[in-house]
C-alpha positions as CSV (number, residue, x, y, z in Angstrom):
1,X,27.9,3.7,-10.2
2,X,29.4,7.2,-10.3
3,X,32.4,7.0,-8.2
4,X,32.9,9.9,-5.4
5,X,35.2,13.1,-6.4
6,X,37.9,13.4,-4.7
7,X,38.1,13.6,-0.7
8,X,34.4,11.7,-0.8
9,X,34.8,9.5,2.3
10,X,33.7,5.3,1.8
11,X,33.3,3.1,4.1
12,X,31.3,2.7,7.2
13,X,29.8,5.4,8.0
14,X,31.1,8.3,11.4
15,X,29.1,10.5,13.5
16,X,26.3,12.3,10.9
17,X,28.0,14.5,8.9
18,X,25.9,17.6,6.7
19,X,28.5,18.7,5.0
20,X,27.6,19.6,1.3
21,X,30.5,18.4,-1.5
22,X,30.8,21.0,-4.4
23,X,29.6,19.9,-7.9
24,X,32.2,17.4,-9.8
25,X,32.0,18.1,-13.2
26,X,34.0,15.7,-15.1
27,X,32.4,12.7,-12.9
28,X,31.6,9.4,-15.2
29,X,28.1,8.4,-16.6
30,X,26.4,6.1,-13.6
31,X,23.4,3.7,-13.7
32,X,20.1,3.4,-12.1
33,X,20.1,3.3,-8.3
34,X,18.7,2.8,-5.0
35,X,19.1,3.3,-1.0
36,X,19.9,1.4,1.9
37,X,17.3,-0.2,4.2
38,X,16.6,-3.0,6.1
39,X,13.1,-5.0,6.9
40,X,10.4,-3.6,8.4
41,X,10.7,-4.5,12.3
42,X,7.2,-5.9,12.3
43,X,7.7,-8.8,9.4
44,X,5.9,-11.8,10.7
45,X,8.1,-15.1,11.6
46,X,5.9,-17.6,11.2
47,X,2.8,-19.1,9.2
48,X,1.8,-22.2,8.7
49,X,2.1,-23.0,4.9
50,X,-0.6,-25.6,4.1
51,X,-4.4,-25.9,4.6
52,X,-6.8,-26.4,6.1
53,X,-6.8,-24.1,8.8
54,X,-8.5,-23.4,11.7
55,X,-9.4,-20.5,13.7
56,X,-7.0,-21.7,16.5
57,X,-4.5,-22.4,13.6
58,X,-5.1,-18.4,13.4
59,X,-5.1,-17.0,16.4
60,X,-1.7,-19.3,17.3
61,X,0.2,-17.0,14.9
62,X,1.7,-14.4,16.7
63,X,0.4,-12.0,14.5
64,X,-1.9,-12.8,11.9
65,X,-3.6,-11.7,8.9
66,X,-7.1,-12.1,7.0
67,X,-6.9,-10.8,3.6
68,X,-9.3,-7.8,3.3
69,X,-12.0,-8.2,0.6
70,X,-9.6,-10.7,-1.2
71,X,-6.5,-8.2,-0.6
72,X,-8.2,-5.6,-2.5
73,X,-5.0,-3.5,-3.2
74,X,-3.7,-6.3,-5.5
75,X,-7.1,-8.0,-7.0
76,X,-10.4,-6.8,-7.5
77,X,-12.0,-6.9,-4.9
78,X,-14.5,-9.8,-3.1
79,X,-13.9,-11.8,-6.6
80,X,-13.4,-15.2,-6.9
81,X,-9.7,-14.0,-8.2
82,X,-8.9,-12.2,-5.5
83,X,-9.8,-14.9,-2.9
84,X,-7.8,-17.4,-4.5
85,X,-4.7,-15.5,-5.5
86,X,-4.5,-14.5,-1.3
87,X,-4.9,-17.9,-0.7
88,X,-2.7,-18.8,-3.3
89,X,-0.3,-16.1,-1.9
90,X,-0.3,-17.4,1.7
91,X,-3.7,-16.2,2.9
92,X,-4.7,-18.1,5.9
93,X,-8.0,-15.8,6.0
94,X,-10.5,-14.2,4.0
95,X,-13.0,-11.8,4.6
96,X,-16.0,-11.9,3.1
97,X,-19.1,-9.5,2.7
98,X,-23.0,-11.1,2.0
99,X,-26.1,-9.3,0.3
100,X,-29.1,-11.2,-0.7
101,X,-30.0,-10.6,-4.5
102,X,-34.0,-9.5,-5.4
103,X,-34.5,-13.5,-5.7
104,X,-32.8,-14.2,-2.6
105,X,-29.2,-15.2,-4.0
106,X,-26.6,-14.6,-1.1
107,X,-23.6,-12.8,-3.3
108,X,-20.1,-11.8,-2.1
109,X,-20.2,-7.6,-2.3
110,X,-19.2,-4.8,-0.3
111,X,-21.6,-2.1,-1.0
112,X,-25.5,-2.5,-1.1
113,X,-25.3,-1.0,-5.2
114,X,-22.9,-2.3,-7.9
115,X,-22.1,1.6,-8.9
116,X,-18.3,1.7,-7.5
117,X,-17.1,-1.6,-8.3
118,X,-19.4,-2.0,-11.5
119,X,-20.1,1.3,-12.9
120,X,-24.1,-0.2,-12.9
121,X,-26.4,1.9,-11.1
122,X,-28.0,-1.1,-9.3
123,X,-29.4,-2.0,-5.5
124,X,-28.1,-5.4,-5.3
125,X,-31.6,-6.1,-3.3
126,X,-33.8,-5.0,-6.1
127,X,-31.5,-6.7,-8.8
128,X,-32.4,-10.8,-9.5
129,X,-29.3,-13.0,-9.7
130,X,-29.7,-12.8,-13.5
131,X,-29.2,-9.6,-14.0
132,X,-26.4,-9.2,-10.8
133,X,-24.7,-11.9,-12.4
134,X,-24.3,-10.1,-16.1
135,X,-22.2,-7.5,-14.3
136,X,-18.5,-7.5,-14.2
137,X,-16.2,-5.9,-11.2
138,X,-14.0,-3.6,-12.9
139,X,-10.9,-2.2,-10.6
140,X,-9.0,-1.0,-13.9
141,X,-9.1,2.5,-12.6
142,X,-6.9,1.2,-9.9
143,X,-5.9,-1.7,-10.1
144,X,-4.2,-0.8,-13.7
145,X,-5.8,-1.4,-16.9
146,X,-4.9,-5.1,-17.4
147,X,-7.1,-6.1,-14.2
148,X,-9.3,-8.5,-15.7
149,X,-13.2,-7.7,-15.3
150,X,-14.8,-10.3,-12.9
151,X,-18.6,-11.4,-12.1
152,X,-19.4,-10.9,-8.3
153,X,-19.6,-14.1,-7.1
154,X,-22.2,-16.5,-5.0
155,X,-21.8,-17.2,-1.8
156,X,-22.6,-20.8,-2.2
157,X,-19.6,-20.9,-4.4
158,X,-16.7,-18.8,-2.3
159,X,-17.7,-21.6,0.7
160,X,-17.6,-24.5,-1.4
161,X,-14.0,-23.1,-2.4
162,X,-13.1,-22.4,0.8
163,X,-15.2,-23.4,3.9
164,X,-13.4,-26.7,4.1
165,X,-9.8,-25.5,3.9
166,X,-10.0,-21.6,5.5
167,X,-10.5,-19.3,8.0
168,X,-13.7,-17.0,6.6
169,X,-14.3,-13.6,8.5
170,X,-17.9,-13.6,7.4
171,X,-20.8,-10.4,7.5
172,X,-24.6,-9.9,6.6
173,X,-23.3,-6.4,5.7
174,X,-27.3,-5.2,5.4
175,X,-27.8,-7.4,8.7
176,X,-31.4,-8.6,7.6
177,X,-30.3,-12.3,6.6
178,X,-28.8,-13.7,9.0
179,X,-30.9,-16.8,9.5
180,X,-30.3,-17.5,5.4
181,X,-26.2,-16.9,5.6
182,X,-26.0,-18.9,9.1
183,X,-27.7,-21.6,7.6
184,X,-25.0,-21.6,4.5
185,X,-22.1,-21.2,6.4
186,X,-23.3,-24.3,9.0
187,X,-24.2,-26.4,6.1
188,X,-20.2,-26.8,6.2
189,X,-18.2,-29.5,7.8
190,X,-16.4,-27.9,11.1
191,X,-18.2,-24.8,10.1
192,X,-17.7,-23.4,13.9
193,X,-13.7,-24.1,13.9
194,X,-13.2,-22.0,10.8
195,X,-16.4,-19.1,10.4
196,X,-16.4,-16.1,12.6
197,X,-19.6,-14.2,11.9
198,X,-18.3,-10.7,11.4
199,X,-20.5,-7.5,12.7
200,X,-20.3,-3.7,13.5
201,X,-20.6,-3.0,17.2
202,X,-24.3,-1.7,16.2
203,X,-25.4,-4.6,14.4
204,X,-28.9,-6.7,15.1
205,X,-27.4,-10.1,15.0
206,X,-24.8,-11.0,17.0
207,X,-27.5,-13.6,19.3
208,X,-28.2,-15.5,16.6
209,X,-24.6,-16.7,15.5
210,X,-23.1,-17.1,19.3
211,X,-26.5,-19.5,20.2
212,X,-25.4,-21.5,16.5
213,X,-22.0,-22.1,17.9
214,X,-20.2,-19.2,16.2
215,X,-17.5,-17.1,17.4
216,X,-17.7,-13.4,16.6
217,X,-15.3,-10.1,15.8
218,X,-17.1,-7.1,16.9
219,X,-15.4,-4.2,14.5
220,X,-15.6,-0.7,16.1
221,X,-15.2,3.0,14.4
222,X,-13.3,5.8,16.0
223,X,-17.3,6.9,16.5
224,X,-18.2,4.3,18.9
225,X,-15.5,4.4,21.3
226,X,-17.6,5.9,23.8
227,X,-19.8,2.6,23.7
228,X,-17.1,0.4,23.8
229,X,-16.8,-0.5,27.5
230,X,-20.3,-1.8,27.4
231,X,-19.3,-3.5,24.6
232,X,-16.1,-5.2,24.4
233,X,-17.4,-8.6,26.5
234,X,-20.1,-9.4,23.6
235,X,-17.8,-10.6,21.4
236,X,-14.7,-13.0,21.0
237,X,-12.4,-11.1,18.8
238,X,-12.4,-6.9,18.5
239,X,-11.5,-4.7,15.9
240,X,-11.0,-1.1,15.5
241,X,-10.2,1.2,12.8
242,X,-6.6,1.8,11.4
243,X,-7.3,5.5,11.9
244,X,-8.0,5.4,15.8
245,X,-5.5,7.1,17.9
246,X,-2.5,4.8,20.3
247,X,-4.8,4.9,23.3
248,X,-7.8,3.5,21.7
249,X,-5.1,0.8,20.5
250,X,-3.9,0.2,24.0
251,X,-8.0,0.0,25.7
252,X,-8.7,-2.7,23.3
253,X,-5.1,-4.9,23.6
254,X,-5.5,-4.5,27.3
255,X,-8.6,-6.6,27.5
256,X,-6.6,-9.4,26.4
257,X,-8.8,-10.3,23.9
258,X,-7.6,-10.9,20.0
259,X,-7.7,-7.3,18.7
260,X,-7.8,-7.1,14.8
261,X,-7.2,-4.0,12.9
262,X,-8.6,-2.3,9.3
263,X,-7.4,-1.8,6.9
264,X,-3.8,-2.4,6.8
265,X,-1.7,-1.2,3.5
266,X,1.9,-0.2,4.5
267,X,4.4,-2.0,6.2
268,X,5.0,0.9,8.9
269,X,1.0,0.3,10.1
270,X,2.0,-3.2,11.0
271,X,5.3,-2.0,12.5
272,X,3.2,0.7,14.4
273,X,0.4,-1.9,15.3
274,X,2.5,-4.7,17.0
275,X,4.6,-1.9,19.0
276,X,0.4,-1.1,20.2
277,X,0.5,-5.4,21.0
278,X,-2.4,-5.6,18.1
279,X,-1.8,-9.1,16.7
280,X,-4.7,-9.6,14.2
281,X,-4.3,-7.3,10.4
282,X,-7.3,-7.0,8.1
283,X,-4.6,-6.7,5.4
284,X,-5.7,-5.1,2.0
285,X,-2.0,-5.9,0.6
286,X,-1.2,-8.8,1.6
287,X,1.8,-10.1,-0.4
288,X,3.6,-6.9,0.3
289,X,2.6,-6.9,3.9
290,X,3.5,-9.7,4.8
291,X,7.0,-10.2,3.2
292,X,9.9,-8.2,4.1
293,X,11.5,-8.7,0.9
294,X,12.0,-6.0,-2.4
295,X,9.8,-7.8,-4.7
296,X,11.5,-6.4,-7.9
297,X,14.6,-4.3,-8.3
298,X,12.7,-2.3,-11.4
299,X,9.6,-0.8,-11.9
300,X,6.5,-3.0,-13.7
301,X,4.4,-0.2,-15.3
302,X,4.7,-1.7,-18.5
303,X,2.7,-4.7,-17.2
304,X,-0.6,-2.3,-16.8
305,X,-1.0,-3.8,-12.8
306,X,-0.2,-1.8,-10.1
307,X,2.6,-4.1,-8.0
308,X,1.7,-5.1,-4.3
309,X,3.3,-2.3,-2.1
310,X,3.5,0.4,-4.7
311,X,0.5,3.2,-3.3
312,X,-0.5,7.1,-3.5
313,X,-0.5,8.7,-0.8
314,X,-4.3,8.5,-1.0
315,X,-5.7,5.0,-0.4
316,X,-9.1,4.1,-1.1
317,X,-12.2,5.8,-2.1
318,X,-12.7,7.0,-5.6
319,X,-8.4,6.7,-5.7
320,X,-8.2,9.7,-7.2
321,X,-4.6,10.1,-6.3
322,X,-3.9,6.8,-8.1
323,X,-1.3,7.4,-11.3
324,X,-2.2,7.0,-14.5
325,X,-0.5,3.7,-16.6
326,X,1.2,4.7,-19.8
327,X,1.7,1.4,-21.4
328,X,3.1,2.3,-25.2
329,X,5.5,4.2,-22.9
330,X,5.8,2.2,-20.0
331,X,5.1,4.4,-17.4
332,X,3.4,6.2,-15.2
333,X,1.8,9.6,-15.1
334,X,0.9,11.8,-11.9
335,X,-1.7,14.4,-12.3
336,X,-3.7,15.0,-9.1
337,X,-4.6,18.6,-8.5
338,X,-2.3,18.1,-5.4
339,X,1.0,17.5,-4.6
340,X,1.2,14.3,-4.5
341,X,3.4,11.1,-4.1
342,X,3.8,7.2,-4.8
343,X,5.6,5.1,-2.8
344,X,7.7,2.4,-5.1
345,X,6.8,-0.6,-2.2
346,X,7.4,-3.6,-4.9
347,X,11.5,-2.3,-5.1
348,X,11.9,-1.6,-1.4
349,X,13.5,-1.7,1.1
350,X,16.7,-1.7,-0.4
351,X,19.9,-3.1,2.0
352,X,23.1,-2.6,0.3
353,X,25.7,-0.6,1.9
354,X,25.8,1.2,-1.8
355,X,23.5,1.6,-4.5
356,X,22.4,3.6,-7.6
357,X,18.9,4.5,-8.6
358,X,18.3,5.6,-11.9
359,X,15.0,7.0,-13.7
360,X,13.7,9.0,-16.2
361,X,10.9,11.8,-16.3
362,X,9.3,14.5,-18.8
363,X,6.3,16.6,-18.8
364,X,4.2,15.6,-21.4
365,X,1.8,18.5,-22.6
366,X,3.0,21.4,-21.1
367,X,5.2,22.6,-18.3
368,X,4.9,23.6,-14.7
369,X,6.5,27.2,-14.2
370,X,10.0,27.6,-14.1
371,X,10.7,27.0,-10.3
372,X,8.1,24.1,-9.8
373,X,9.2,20.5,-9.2
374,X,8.9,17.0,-9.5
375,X,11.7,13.6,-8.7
376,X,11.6,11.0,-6.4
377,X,12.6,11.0,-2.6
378,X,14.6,8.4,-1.1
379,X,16.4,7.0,1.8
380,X,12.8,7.0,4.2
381,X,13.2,4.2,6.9
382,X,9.5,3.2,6.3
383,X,7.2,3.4,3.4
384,X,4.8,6.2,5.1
385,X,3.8,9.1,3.3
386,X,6.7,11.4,2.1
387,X,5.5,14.5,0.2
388,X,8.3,17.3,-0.6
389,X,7.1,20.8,0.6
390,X,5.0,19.0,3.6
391,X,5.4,18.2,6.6
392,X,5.7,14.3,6.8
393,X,6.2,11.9,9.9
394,X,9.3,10.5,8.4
395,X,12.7,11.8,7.3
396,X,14.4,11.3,4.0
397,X,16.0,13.2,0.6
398,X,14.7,14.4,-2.3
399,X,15.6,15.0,-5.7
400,X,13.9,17.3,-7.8
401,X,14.2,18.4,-11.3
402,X,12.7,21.9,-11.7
403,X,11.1,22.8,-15.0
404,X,14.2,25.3,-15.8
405,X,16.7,22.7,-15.7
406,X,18.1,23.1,-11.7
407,X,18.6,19.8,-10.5
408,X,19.3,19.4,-6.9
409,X,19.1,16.8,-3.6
410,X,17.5,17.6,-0.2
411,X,17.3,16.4,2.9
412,X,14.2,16.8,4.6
413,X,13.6,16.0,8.4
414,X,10.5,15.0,10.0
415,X,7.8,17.0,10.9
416,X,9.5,19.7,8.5
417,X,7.9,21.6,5.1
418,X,10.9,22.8,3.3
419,X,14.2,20.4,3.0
420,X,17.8,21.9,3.3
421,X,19.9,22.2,0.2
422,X,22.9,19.5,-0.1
423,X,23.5,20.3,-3.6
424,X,22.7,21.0,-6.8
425,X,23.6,21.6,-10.7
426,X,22.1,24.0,-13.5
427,X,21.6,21.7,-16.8
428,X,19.2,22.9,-19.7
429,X,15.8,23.4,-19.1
430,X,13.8,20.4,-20.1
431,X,11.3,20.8,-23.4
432,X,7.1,19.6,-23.4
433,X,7.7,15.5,-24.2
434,X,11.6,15.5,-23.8
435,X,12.9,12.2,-21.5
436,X,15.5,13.3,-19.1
437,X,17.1,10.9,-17.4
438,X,18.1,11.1,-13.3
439,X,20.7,8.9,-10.9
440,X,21.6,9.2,-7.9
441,X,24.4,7.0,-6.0
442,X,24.5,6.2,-2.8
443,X,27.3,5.3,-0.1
444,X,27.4,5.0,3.6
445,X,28.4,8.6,3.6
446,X,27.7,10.5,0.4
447,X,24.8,11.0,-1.8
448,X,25.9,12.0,-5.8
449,X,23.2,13.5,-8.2
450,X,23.4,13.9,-12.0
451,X,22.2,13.8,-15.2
452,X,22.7,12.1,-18.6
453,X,24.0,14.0,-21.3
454,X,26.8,15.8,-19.9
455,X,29.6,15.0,-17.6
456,X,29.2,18.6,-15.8
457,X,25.6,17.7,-14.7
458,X,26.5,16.5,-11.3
459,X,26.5,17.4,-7.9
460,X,27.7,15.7,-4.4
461,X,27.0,15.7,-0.7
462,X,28.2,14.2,1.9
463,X,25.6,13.6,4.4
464,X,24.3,10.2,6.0
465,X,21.5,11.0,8.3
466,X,18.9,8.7,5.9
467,X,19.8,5.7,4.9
468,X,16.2,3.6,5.0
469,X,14.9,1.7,2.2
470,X,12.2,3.3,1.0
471,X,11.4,5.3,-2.1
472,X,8.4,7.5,-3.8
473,X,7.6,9.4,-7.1
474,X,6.7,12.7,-6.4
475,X,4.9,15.5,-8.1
476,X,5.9,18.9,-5.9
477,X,3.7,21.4,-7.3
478,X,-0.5,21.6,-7.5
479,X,-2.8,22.0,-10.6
480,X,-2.7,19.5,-13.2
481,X,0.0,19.6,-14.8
482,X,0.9,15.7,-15.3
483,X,4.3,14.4,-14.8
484,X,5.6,11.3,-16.3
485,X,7.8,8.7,-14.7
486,X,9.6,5.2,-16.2
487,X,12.5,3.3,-15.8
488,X,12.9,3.1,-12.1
489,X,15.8,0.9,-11.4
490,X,18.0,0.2,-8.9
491,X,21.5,-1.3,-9.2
């Protein structure tokens, strides 16, 4: 680590200080780096570690989770794969989704047509098994492009894996088959201590699994709220969209019924849900989710899989906000139209007292215009959304490297566009392909930027309003032109 110039305080840290340090040129050569944080608030305390499990297993938990689609942020999604490697990972739950094949084959799918997760045109109700089960679920695009392809499964097969030994959160998504996917699930020992029979508020069969013995999660939109008084005594367990508002929250908690929340990705939507008294997560990331812990202490592009907790700022969808993996260089490259960000999850939160976080970056094919921007911000208490030059719900520092050379740190306070200055250095402008290389170290009190190359490329502040744990990549500019990151690292 680059040690402070002179007059830098160390040690624990005062009353907030924003007073900016002058560049130190003649400042040593540091390593990669990182910044303080601690766990997120929410991190659950218990789970029972062996199966089976029942639904009263579940609900015992003070909060629990049911991996969503498998945990579809880390494996591709409603595969055999995915629903072992949550289970595998600590999944207690699963949720599952049912359509009947053409030929009347009950197979584990989200959508009604195999185009998204396929790239096959094909309704999975005019499609016979055969020709459902030639297809492959691809989540490369996503996922990273050493996601293995994967066939959509039966549902004959996902029970006998798990029926005995799990809780399954289970839905005729089309709801025109029930009477064939009740009789499957029930064909199961203690099928009514570990099925719930899963169904949108609207849906036609909610009769027919509560007169077999089943209990049920009624899921609402931010669209039916409206109906949901008349509503919220049909079923056992409620859910409601990650996007509805703290009030909508605190009407469904105060019925005192189970209320289970979709989708959850990020730490801070658990942290934000159990401070609303939610206890049940539909988790789509459920390794990162659940563990409070920095997976890694260095970046895995080079593996061609995305690592739980490391997301764009735009989940879901087509994820067209979703990096691009460079695997001859081991990295990653950003290219939305937008600016955009990446929150580094898998190497966070950090909790040291000091650190260093080092990386390198280069525009590839051409470059921005002389003033435009690109780095990583840092120091966020929680892993929400943290784009330079927007307004974001959380506080933090960024450092940018702009295309002509002007390397500088700023902090940047909630609800706030444009950060303030701490400090920065002019170094040569970077050329199309050139690697330049980044650190920043980090004490209680003082934040020091610089460059490889030269011992004059360096700038310090002393400042210690943000010290969280949390880090992104971040693209500062629109249009296309792409940005490439590698080497993240922190020491």
């Amino acid at each position: 680590m680059r040690q402070p110039s002179a007059g830098t305080p160390t040690g624990p840290s005062g009353p907030r200080r924003r007073t900016v340090l002058g560049a130190g040129a003649g400042a040593g050569v540091g390593i990669a780096a990182l910044l303080a944080g601690c766990a997120p608030a929410g991190a659950p305390v218990s789970r029972r570690r062996t199966p089976p499990y029942t639904i009263d297993d579940l609900l015992a938990e003070d909060t629990f989770f049911i991996a969503h689609r498998g945990s579809g942020d880390n494996w591709p999604e409603h595969t055999m794969e995915a629903y072992r490697a949550a289970t595998a990972a600590g999944a207690m739950a699963l949720e599952v989704s049912v359509h009947a094949t053409k030929d009347g084959v009950l197979v584990c799918h989200h959508d009604g047509n195999t185009k998204r997760m396929t790239g096959v045109d094909r309704e999975i109700a005019d499609t016979t098994w055969a020709q459902l089960s030639a297809l492959r679920v691809n989540a490369r695009r996503w996922l990273g492009p050493s996601t293995q392809l994967a066939p959509i499964p039966r549902l004959s097969d996902v029970l006998a894996a798990f029926a005995d030994t799990h809780v399954l959160f289970v839905e005729d998504k089309t709801g025109t088959h029930d009477t064939e996917v009740l009789d499957a699930l029930l064909a199961h020992r203690d099928a009514t201590q570990r099925i719930v029979w899963k169904q949108h508020v609207g849906g036609p069969n909610l009769k027919a699994a509560t007169d077999r013995g089943l209990r049920t999660w009624g899921y609402f939109t931010t669209h039916e709220l409206d109906v949901f008084d008349q509503n919220k005594d049909r079923f056992d367990l409620l859910g409601l969209i990650r996007e509805a508002d703290d009030n909508a929250f605190r009407r469904f908690v105060a019925t005192g019924k189970p209320v289970i929340c979709w989708e959850v990705h990020r730490r801070s939507d658990l942290t934000r849900l159990q401070g609303l008294g939610v206890r049940g997560m539909m988790c789509s990331n459920f390794p990162y989710v659940t563990s409070p812990d920095a997976a890694v202490t260095r970046d895995q592009f080079a593996s061609g899989r995305r690592s739980p907790g490391d997301l764009p700022y735009l989940i879901g969808g087509d994820w067209v906000t979703q990096p691009q993996w460079l695997g001859e260089d081991a990295a990653l490259r950003m290219a939305h139209t937008t600016n955009t960000s990446y929150v580094l999850g898998s190497l966070c939160p950090v909790d040291r007292d000091s650190h260093s976080l080092r990386w390198s970056m280069r525009w590839p094919t051409t470059m921005p215009t002389s003033n435009q921007h690109a780095g990583i911000a840092l120091g966020q208490d929680t892993d929400e959304v943290y784009r330079p030059t927007l307004p974001s719900t959380v506080g933090g520092y960024h450092v940018i490297l702009r295309a002509n050379g002007q390397v500088g740190i700023y902090r940047r306070d909630p609800g706030q566009a444009a950060g303030t200055l701490l400090a920065d250095f002019r170094s040569p402008a970077p050329k199309v392909g050139q690697w330049v290389s980044l650190n920043v170290d980090v004490t209680r009190t003082t934040l020091i930027i610089y460059r490889d190359g030269d011992d004059t490329w360096t700038a310090g502040a002393k400042d210690d309003t943000y010290r969280g744990g949390y880090l992104s990549l971040c693209k500062n500019y629109p249009g296309t032109v792409p940005v490439d990151f590698k080497g993240v690292r922190i020491d």
